[in-house]
MMTF fields as JSON, N, C-alpha, C and O atoms, coordinates in Angstrom:
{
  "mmtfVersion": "1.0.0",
  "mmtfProducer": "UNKNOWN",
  "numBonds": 467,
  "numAtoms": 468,
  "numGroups": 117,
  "numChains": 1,
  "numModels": 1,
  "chainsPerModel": [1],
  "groupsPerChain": [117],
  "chainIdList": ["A"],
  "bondAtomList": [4, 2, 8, 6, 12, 10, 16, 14, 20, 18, 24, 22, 28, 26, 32, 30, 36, 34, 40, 38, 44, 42, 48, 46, 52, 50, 56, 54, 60, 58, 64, 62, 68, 66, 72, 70, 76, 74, 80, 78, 84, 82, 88, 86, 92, 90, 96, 94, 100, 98, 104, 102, 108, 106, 112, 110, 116, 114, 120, 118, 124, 122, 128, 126, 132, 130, 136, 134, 140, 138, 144, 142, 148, 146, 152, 150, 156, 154, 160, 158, 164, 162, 168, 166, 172, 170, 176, 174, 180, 178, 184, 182, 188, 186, 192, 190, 196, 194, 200, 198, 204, 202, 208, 206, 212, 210, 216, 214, 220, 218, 224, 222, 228, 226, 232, 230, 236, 234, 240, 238, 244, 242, 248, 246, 252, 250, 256, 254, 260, 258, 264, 262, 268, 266, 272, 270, 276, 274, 280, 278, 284, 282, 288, 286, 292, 290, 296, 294, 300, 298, 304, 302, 308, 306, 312, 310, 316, 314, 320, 318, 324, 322, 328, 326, 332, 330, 336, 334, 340, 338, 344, 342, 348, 346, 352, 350, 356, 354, 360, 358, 364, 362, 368, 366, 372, 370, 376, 374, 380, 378, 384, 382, 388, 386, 392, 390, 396, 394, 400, 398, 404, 402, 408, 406, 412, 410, 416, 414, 420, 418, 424, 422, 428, 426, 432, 430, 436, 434, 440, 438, 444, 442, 448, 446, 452, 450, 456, 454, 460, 458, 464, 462],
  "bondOrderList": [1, 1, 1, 1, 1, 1, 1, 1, 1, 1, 1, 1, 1, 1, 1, 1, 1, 1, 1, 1, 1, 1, 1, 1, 1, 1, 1, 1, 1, 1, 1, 1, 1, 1, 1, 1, 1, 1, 1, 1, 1, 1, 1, 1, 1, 1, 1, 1, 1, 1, 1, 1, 1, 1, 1, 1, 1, 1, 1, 1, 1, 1, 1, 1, 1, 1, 1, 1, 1, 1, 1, 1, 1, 1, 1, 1, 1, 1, 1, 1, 1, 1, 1, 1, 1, 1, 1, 1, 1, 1, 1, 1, 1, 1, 1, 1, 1, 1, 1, 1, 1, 1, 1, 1, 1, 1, 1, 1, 1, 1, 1, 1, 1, 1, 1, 1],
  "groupList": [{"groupName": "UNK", "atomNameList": ["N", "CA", "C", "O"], "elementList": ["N", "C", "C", "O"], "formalChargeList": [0, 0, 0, 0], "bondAtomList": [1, 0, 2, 1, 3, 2], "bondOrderList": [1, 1, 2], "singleLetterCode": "X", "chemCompType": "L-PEPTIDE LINKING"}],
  "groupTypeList": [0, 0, 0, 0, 0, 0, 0, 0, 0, 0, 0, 0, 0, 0, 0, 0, 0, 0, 0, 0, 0, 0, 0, 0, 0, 0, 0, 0, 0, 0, 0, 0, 0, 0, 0, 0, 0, 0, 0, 0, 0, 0, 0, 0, 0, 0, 0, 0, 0, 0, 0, 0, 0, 0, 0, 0, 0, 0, 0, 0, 0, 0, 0, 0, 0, 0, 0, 0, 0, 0, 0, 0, 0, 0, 0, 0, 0, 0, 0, 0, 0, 0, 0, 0, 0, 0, 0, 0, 0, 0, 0, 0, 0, 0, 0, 0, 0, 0, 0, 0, 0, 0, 0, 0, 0, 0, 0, 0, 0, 0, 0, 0, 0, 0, 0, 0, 0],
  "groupIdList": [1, 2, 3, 4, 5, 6, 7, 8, 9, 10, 11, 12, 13, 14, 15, 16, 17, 18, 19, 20, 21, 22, 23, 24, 25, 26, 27, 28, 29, 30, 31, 32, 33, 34, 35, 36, 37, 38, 39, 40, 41, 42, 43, 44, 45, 46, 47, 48, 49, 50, 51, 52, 53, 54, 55, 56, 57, 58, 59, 60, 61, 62, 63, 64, 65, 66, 67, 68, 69, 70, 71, 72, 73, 74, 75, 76, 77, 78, 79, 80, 81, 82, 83, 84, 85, 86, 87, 88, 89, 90, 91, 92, 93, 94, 95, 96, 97, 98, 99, 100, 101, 102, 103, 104, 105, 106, 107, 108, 109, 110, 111, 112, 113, 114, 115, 116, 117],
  "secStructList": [7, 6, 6, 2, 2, 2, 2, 2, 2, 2, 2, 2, 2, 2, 2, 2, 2, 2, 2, 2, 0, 0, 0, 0, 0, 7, 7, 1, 2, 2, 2, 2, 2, 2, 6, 6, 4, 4, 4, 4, 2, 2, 2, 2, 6, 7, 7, 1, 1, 7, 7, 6, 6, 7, 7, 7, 4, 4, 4, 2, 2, 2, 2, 2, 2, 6, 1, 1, 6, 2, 2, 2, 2, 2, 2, 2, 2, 2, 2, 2, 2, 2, 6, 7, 2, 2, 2, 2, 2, 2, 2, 2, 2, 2, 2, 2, 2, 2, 2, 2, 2, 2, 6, 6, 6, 7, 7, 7, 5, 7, 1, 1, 1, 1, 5, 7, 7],
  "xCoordList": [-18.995, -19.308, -18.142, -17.791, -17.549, -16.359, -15.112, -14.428, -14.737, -13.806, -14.215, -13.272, -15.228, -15.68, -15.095, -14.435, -15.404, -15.27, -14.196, -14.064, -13.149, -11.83, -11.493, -10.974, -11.665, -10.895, -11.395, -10.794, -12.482, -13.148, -12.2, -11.737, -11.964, -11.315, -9.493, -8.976, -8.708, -8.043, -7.763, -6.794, -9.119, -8.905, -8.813, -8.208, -9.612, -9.601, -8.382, -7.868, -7.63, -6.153, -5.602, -4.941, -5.336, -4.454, -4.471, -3.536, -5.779, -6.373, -6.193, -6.177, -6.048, -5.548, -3.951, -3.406, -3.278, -1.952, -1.156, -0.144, -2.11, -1.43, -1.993, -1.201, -3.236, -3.19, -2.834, -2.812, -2.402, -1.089, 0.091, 0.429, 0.938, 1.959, 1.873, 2.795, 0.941, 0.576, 0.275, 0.623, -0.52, -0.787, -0.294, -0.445, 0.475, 1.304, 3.035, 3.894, 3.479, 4.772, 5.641, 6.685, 5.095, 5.583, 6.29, 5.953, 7.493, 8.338, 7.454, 6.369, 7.899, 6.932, 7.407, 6.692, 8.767, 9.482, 8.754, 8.676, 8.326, 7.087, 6.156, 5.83, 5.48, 4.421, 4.819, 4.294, 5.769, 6.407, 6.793, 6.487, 7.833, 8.228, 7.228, 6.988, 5.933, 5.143, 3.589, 2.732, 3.978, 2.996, 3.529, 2.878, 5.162, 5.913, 6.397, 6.632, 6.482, 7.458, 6.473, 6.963, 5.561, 4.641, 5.126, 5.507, 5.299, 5.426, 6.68, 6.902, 7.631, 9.53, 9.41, 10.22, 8.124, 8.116, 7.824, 8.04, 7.31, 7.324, 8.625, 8.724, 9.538, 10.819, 11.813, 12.665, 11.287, 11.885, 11.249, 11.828, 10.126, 9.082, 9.783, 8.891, 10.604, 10.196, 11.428, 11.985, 11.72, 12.217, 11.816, 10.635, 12.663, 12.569, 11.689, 11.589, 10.879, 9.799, 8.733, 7.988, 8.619, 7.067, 6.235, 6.5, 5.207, 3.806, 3.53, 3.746, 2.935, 2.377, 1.478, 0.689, 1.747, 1.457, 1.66, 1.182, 2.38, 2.581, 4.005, 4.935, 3.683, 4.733, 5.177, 4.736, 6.453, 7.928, 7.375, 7.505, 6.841, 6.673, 7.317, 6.739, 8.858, 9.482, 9.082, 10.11, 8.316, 8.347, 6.467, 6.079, 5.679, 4.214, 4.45, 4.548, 4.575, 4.628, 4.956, 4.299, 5.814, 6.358, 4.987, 4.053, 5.043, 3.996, 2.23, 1.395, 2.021, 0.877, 0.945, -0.01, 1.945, 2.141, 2.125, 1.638, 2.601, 2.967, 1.434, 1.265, 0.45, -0.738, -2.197, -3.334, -1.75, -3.106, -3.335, -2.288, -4.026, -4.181, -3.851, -3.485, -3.919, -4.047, -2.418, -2.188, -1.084, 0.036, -0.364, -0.347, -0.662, -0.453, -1.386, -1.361, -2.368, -3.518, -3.054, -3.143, -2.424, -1.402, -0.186, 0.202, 0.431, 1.517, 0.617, 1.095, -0.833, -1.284, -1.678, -1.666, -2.038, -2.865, -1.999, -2.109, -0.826, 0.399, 0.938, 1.126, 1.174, 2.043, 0.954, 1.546, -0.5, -1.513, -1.711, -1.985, -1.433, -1.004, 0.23, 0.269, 0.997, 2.334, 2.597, 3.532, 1.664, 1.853, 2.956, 3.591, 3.335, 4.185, 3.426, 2.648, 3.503, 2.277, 3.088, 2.593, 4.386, 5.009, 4.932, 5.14, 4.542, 4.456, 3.015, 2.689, 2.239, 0.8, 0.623, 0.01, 1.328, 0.822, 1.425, 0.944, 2.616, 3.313, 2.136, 2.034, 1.761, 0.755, -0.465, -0.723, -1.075, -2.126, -1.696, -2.23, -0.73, -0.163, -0.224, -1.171, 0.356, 0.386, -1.024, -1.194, -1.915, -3.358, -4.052, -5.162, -3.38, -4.13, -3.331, -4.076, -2.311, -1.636, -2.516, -3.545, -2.66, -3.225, -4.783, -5.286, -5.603, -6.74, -6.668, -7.299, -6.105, -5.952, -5.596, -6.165, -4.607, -4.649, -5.449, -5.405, -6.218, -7.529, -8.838, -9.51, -8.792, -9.698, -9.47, -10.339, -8.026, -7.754, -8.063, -8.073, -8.335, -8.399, -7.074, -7.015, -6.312, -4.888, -4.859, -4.312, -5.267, -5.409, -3.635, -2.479, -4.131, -3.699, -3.057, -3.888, -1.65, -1.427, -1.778, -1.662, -2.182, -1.854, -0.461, 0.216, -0.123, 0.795, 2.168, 3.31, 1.674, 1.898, 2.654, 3.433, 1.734, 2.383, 0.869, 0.744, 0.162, -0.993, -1.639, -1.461, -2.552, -3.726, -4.998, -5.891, -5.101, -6.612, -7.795, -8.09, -8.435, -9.882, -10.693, -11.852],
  "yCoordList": [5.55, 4.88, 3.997, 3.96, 3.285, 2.013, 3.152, 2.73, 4.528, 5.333, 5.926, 6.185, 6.12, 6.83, 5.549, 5.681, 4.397, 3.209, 2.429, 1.497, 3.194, 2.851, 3.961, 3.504, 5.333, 6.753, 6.066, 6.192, 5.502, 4.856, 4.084, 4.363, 3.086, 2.164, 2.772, 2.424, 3.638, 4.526, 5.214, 5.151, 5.905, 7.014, 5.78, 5.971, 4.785, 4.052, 3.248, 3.395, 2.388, 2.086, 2.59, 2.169, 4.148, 5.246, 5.474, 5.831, 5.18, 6.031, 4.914, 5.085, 3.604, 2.442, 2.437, 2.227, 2.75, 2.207, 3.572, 3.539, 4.645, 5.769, 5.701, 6.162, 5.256, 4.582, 3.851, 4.043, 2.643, 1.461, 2.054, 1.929, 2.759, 3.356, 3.914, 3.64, 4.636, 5.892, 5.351, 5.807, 4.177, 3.229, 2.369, 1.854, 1.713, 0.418, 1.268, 0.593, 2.191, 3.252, 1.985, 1.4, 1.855, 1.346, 2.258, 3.429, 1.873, 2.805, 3.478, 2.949, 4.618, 4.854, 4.687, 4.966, 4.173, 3.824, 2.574, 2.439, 1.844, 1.009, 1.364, 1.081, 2.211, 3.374, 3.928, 3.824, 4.445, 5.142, 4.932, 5.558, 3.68, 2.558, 2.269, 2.777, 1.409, 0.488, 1.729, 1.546, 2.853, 3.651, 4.659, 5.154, 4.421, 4.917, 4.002, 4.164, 2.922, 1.656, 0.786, 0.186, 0.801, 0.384, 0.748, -0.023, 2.656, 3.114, 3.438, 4.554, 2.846, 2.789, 2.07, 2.303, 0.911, 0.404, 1.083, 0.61, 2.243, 3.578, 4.09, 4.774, 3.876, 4.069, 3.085, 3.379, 1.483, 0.568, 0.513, 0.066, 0.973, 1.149, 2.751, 3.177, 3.345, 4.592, 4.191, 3.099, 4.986, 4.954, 5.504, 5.437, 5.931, 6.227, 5.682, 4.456, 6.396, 5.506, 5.225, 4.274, 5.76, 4.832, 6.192, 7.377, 5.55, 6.715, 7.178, 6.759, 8.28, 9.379, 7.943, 7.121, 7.936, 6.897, 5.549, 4.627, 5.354, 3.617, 3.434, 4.185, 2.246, 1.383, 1.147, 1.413, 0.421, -0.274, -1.608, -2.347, -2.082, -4.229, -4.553, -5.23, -4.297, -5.709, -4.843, -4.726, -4.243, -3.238, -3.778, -3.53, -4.278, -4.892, -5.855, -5.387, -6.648, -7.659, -7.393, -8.032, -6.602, -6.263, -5.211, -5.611, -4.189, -2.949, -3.731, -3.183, -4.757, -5.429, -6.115, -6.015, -6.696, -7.449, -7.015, -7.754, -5.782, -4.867, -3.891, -3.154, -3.736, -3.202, -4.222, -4.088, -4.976, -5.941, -6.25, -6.623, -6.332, -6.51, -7.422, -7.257, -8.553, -9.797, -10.0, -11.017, -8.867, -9.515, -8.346, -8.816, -7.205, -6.828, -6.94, -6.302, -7.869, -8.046, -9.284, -9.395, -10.518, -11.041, -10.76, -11.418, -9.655, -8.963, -8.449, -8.508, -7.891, -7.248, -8.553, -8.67, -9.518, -10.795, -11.264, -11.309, -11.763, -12.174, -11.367, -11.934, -10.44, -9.815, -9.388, -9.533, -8.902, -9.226, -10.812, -10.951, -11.716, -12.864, -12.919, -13.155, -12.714, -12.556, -11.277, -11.142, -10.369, -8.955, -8.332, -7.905, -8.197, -6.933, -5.744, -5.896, -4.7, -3.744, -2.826, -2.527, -2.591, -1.841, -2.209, -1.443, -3.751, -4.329, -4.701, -5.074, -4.493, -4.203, -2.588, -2.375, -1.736, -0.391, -0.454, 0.289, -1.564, -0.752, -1.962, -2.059, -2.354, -3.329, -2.283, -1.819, -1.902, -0.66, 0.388, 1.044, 0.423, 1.832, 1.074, 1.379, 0.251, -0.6, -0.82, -0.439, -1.258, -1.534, 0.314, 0.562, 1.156, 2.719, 3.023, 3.656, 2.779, 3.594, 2.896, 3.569, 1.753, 1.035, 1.455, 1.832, 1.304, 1.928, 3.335, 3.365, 4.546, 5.455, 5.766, 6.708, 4.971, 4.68, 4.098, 4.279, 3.472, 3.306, 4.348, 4.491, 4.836, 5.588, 7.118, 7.966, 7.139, 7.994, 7.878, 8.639, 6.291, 5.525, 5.042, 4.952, 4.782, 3.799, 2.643, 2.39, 1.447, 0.289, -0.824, -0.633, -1.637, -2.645, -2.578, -2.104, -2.942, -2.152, -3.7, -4.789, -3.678, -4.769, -5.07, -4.666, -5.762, -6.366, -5.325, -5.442, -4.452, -3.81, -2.139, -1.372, -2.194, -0.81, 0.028, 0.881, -0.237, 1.389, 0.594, -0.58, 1.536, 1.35, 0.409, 1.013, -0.402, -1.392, -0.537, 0.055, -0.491, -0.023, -0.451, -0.036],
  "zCoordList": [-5.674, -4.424, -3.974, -2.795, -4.943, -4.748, -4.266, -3.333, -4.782, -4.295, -2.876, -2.128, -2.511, -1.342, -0.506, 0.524, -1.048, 0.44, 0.761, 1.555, -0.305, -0.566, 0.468, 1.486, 0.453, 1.053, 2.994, 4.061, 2.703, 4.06, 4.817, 5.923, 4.099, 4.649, 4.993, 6.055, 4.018, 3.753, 5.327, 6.084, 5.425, 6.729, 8.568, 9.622, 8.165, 9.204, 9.234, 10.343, 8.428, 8.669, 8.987, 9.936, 8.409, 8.72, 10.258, 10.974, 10.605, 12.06, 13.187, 14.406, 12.389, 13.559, 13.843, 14.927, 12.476, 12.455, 13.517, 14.217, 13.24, 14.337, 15.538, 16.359, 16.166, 17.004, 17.746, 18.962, 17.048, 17.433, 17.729, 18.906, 16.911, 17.499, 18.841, 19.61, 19.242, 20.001, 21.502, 22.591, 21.15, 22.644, 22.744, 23.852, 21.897, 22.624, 22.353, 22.921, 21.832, 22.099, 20.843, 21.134, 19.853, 18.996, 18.678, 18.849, 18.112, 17.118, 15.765, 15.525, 14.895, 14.159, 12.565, 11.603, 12.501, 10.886, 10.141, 8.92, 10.953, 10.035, 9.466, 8.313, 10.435, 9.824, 8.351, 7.242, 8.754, 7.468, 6.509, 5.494, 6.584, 5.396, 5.142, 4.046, 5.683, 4.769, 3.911, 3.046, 4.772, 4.067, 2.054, 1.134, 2.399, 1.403, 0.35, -0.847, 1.205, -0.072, -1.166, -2.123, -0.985, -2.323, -3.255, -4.136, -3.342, -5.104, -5.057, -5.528, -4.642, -4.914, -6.197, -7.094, -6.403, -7.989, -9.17, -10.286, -8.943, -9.673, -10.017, -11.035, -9.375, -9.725, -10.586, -11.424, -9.944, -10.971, -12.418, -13.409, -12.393, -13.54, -14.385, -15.119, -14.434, -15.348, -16.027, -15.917, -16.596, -17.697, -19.407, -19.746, -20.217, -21.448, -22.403, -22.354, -23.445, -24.488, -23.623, -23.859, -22.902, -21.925, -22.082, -21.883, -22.49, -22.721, -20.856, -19.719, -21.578, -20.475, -19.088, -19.555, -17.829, -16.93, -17.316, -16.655, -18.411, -18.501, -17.447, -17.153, -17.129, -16.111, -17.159, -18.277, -16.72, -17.271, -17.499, -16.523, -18.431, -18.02, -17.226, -16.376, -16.993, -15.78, -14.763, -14.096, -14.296, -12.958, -12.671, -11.53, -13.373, -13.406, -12.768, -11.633, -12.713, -11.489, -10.011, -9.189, -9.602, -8.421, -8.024, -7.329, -8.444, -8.512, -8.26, -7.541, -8.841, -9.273, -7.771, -7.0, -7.484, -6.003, -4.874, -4.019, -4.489, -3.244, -3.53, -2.558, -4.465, -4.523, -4.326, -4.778, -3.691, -3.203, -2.25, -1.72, -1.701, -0.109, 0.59, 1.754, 0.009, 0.927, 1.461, 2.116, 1.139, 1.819, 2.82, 3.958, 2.828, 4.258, 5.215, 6.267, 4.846, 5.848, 6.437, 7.66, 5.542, 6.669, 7.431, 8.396, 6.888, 8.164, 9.414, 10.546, 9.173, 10.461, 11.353, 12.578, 10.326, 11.292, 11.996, 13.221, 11.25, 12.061, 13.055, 14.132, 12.993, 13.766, 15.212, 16.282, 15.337, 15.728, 16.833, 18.026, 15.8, 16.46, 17.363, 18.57, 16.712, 17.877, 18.701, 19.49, 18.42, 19.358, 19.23, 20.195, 17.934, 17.62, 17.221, 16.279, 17.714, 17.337, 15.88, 14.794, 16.387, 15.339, 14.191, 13.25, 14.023, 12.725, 12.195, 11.068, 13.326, 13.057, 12.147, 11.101, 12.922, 12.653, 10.832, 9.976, 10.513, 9.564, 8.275, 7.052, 8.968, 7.681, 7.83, 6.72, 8.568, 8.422, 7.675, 6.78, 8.156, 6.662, 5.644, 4.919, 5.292, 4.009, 3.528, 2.37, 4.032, 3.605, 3.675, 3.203, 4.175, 4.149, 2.608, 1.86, 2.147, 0.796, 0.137, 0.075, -0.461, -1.387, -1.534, -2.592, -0.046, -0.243, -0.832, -1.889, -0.509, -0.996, -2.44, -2.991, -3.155, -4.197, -4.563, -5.78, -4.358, -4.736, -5.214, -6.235, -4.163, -3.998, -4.955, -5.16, -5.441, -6.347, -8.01, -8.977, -7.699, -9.529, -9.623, -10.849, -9.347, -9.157, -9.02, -7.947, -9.725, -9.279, -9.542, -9.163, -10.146, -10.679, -12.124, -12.898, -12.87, -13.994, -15.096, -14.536, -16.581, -17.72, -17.486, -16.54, -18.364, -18.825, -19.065, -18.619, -19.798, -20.315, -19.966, -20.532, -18.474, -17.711, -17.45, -16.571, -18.045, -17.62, -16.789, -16.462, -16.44, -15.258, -15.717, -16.31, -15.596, -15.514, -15.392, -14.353, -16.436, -16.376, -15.546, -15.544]
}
């Protein structure tokens, strides 16, 4: 039920942030960056000796940070507030990856690098 309302919330960001572009003629590289750059920490995270899906430890904090909601729900509020839409649309992507990862079983990693039960 908690994954269904994750893919929910998922399809409706997705469906605002291309919206926003579409009616206010926002540019669309925000879209794109903030829907792609979350898991670039997947990249500072790999490396050698690391079990099958464990993160890197120094790569858990960053990864743990850019996967929670509350920074891009203040880029949409703000930017919302000041009427930048392009930077509205690119925090809706940002809040659509995370839900989606969500909704896949992808959360939040330990200390340690794996996935939080």
């Amino acid at each position: 039920m908690k994954r269904a309302a994750y893919f929910g919330l998922g399809l409706l960001a997705a469906a605002l942030g291309i919206g926003v572009v579409l009616t206010q003629h926002a540019s669309w590289w925000q879209l794109v960056v903030f829907a792609i750059a979350p898991d670039l920490t997947l990249i500072a995270g790999a490396g050698s000796g690391l079990a099958r899906g464990q993160l890197h430890p120094r790569a858990v904090p960053l990864y743990n940070a850019v996967h929670r909601f509350w920074a891009p729900a203040v880029l949409a509020a703000v930017s919302l507030a000041l009427m930048y839409p392009a930077w509205l649309a690119g925090g809706l992507a940002w809040i659509a990856h995370i839900a989606f990862d969500r909704s896949l079983g992808f959360g939040l990693r330990t200390r340690q690098g794996f996935q939080r039960t």
